[in-house]
C-alpha positions as CSV (number, residue, x, y, z in Angstrom):
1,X,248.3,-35.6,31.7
2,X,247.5,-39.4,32.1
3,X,244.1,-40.2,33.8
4,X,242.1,-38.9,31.2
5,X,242.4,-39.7,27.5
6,X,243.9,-37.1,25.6
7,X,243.5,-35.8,21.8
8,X,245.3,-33.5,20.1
9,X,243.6,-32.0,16.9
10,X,244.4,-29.0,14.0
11,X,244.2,-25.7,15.6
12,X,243.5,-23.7,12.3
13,X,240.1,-24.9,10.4
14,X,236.8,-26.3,10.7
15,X,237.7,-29.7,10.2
16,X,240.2,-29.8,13.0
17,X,238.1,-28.3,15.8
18,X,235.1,-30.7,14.7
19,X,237.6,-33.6,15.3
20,X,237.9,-32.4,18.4
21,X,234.6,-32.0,19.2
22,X,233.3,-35.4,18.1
23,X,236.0,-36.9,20.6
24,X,234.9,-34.8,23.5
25,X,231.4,-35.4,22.6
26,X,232.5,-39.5,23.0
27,X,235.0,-38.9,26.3
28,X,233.8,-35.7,27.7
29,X,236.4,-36.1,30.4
30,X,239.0,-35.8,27.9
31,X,242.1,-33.4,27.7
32,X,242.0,-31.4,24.4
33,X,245.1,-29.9,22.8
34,X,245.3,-28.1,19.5
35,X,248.2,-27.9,17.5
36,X,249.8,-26.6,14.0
37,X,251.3,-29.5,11.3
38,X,254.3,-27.6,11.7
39,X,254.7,-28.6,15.2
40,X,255.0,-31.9,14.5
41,X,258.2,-31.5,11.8
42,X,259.4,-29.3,13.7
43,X,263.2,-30.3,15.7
44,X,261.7,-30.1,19.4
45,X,258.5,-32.0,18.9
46,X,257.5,-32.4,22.7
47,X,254.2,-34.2,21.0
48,X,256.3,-37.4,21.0
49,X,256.9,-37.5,25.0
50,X,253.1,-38.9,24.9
51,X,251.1,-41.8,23.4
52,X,247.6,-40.0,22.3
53,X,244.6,-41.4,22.7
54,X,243.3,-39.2,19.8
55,X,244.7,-38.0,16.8
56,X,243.1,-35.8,13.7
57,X,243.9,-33.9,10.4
58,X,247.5,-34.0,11.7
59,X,250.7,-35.9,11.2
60,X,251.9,-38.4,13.6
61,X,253.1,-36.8,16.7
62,X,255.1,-39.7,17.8
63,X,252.5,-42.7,19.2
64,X,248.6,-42.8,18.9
65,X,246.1,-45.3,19.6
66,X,243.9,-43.9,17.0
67,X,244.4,-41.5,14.1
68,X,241.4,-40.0,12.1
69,X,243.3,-38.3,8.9
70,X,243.0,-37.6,5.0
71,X,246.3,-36.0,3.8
72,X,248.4,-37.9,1.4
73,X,251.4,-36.6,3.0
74,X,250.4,-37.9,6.1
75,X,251.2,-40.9,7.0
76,X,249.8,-44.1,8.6
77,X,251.3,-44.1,12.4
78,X,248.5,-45.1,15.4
79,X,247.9,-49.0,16.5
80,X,244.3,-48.0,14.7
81,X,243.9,-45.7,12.0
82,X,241.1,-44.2,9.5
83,X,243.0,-42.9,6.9
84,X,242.0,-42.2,3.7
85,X,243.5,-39.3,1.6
86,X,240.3,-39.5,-0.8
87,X,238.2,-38.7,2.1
88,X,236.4,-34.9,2.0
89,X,237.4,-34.4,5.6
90,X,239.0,-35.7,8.3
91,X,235.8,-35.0,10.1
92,X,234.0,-37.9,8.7
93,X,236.8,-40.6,9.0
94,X,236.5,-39.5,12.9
95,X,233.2,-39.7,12.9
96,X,233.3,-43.2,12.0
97,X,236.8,-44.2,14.0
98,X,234.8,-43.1,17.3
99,X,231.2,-44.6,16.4
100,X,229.9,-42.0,16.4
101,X,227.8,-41.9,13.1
102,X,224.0,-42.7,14.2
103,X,224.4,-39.8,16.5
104,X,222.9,-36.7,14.8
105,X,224.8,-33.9,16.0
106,X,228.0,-35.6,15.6
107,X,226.6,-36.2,11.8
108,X,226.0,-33.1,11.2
109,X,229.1,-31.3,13.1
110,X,230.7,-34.0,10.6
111,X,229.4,-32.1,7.6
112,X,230.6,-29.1,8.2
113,X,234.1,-30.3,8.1
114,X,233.2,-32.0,5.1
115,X,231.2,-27.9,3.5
116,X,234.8,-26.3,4.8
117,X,237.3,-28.7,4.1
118,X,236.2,-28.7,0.3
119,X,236.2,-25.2,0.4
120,X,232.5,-25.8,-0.8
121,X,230.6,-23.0,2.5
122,X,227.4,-23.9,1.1
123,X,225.9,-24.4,5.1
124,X,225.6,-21.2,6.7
125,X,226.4,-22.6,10.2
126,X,230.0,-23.0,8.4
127,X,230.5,-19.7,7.7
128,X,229.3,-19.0,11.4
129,X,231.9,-21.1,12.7
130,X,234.5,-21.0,10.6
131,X,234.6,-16.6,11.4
132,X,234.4,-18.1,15.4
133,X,237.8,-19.9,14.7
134,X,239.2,-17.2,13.2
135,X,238.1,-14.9,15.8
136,X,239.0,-16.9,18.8
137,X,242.9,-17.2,20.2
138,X,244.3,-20.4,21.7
139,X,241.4,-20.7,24.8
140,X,238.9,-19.6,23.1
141,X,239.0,-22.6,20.3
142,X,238.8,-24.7,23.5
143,X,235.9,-23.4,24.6
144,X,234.3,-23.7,21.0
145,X,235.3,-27.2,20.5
146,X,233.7,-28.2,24.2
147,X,230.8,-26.1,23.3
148,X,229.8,-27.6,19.9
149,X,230.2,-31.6,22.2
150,X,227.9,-30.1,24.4
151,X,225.2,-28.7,22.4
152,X,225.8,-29.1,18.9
153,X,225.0,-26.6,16.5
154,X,223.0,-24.9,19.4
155,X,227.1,-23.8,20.3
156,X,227.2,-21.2,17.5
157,X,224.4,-19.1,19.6
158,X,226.7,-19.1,22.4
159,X,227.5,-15.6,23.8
160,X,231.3,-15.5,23.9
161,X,231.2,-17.5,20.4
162,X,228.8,-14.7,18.8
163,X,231.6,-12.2,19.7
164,X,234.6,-14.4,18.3
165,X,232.3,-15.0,14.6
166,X,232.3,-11.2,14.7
167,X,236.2,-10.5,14.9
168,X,236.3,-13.1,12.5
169,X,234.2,-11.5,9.8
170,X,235.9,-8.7,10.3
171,X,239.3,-10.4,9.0
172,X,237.1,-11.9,6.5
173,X,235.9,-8.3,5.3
174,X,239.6,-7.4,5.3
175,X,240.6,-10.4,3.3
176,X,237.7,-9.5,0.8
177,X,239.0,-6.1,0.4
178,X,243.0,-7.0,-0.4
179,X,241.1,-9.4,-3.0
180,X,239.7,-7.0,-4.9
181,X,243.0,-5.0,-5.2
182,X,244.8,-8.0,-6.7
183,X,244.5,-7.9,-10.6
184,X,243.5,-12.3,-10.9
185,X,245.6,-14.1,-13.4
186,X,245.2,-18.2,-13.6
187,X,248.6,-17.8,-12.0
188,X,248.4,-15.4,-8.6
189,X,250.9,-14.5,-5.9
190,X,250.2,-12.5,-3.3
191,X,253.4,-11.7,-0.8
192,X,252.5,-9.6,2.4
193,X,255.4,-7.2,3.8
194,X,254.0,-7.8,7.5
195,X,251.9,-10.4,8.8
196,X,248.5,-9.0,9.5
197,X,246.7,-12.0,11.9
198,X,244.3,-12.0,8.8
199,X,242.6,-15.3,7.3
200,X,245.0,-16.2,4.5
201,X,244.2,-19.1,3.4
202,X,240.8,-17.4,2.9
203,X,242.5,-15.2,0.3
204,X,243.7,-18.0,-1.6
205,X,240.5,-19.4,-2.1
206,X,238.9,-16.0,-2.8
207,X,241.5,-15.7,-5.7
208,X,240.6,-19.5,-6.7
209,X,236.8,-18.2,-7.2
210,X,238.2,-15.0,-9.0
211,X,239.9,-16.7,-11.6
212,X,243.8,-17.6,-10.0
213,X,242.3,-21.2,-11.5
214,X,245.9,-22.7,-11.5
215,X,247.8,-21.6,-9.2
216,X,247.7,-19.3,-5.8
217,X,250.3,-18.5,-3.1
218,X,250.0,-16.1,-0.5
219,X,253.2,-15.8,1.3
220,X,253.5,-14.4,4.5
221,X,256.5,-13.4,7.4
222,X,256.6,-15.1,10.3
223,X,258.8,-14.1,13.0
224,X,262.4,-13.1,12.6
225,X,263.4,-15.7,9.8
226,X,260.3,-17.9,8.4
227,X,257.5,-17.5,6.1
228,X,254.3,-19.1,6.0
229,X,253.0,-20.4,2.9
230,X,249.6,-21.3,1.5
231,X,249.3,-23.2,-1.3
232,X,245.9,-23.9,-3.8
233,X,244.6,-24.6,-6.8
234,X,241.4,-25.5,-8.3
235,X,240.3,-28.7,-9.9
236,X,240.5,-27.6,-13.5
237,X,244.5,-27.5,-12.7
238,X,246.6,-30.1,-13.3
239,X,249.0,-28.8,-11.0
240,X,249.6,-30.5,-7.4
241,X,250.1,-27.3,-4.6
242,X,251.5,-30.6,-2.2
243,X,254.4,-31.4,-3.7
244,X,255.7,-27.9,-3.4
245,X,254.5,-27.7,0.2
246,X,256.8,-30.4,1.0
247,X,259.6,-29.2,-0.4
248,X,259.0,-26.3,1.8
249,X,258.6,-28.6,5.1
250,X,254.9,-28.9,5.4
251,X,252.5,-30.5,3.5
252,X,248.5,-30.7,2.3
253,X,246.5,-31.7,-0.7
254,X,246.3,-31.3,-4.2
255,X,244.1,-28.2,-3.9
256,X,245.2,-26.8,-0.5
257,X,248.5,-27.4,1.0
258,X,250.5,-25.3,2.8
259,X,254.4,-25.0,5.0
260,X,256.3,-22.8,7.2
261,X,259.7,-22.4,6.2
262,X,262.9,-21.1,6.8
263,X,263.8,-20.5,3.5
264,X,263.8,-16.5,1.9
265,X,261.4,-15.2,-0.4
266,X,264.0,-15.9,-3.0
267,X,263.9,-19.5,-2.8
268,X,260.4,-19.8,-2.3
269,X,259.7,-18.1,-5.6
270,X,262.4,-20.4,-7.7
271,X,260.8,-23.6,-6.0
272,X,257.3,-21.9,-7.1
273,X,258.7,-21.5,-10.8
274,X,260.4,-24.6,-10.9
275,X,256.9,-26.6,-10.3
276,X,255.4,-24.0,-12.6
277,X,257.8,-24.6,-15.6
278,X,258.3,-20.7,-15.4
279,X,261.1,-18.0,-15.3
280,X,259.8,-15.0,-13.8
281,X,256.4,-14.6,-11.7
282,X,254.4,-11.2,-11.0
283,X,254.4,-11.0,-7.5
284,X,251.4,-8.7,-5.7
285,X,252.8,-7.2,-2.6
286,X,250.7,-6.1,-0.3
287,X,252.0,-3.0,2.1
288,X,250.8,-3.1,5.5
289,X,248.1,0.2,4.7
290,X,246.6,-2.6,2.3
291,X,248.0,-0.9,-0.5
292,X,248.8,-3.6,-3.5
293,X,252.2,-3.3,-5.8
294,X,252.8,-5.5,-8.8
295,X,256.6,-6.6,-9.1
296,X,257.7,-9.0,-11.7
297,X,260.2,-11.4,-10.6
């Protein structure tokens, strides 16, 4: 891969694709690649065979020569970082890290990681492409990430990224409509029997809004033997979803955190009552007909 710089950015969110964005918009010739935090923890981390040119909203993969990133359970790693875990987004600690800040698209590409990363979606174009990135596999995240350092905002009128916002509603409209089977509590935990390639950290903060002000999990099955975990809160909650995310093997913020793990449901529920000061949970489990069964646990 040498002979052009290369970044590697978050796969999942806003914030992540806008990182990589800003640094194609700065080395168009550069060699995007989008990962999961998991990847990094994980035992065969090939990230670490290379010294990146570009990192963002990720932990270290190994070496970098810069690192744009604003998790507290992240840490300091490249020869030059911007790190500041009271930062809105990663988005604008890249913006600045590539000097990119009196350039007006990049500025304003740079506030919508800031309108999705504070789970704020007051901008429109967020919405737009925030549904694009949910819509959109592996290439097609790519694309909109090359697209949006090409043209900007302009990129959310692009053909193939009109068709991905659409799939991605649609898994919105989904989310919406598990959401309003869930009775809200200040404490809610959603468990899904089969993964359903929906948007679930959208859930969690459609439960947040709903009145789940301390505490959401949505847990979900990955695979034969793991489970991926989102973690939130709100800020009227003293609680801090993080440190339960590490405990799990990932990590986050205070409001938003998140692991996959190869611990059981089990577990994950005692480490969930155990930061809650709690014996038993009620647990909504969602069938795979969208169906919604309350089990106290």
């Amino acid at each position: 891969m040498r002979g052009r710089p290369i970044a590697l950015t978050h796969i999942k969110d806003v914030d992540g694709i806008v990182c990589g964005a800003l640094y194609l918009k700065k080395h168009p010739d550069a060699l995007l690649v989008l990962a999961e935090p998991s990847e990094m923890r994980g035992p065969f981390n090939w990230f670490k065979l290379f010294k990146w040119d570009f990192v963002a909203d990720l932990p270290c993969p190994g070496k970098a020569a810069m690192r744009a990133d604003h998790h507290k359970t992240n840490k300091p790693c490249a020869e030059k970082e911007a790190y500041d875990p009271d930062a809105p987004s990663a988005g604008v600690l890249a913006l600045k890290l590539l000097g990119l800040e009196n350039d007006e698209e990049a500025v304003k590409l740079a506030e919508l990681s800031v309108d999705a990363d504070t789970a704020t979606f007051k901008l429109e174009e967020t919405w737009k492409l925030n549904y694009a990135i949910k819509g959109a596999d592996y290439k097609g995240k790519l694309y909109i990430a090359r697209m949006l350092a090409l043209k900007g905002l302009k990129a959310l009128e692009d053909e193939k990224i009109l068709k991905w916002m659409q799939i991605g509603l649609a898994k919105h409209q989904k989310i919406m409509e598990i959401a309003d089977r869930i009775e809200v509590t200040p404490i809610t935990i959603v468990v899904f029997r089969k993964d359903l390639g929906l948007h679930y950290r959208g859930l969690c903060v459609a439960l947040g809004r709903r009145g789940a002000k301390e505490f959401q999990a949505v847990i979900v099955p990955k695979g034969i033997a793991k489970k991926r975990v989102y973690l939130g809160s709100t800020d009227a909650s003293s609680i801090d979803t993080s440190k339960l995310a590490v405990k799990l093997g990932g990590g986050g913020h205070k409001n938003a955190s998140g692991a996959l793990t190869r611990k059981n449901l089990t577990q994950i529920l005692d480490e969930i009552k155990a930061l809650l000061n709690i014996d038993k949970v009620t647990v909504h489990v969602v069938k795979e007909d969208l169906t919604v069964e309350k089990v106290v646990m």
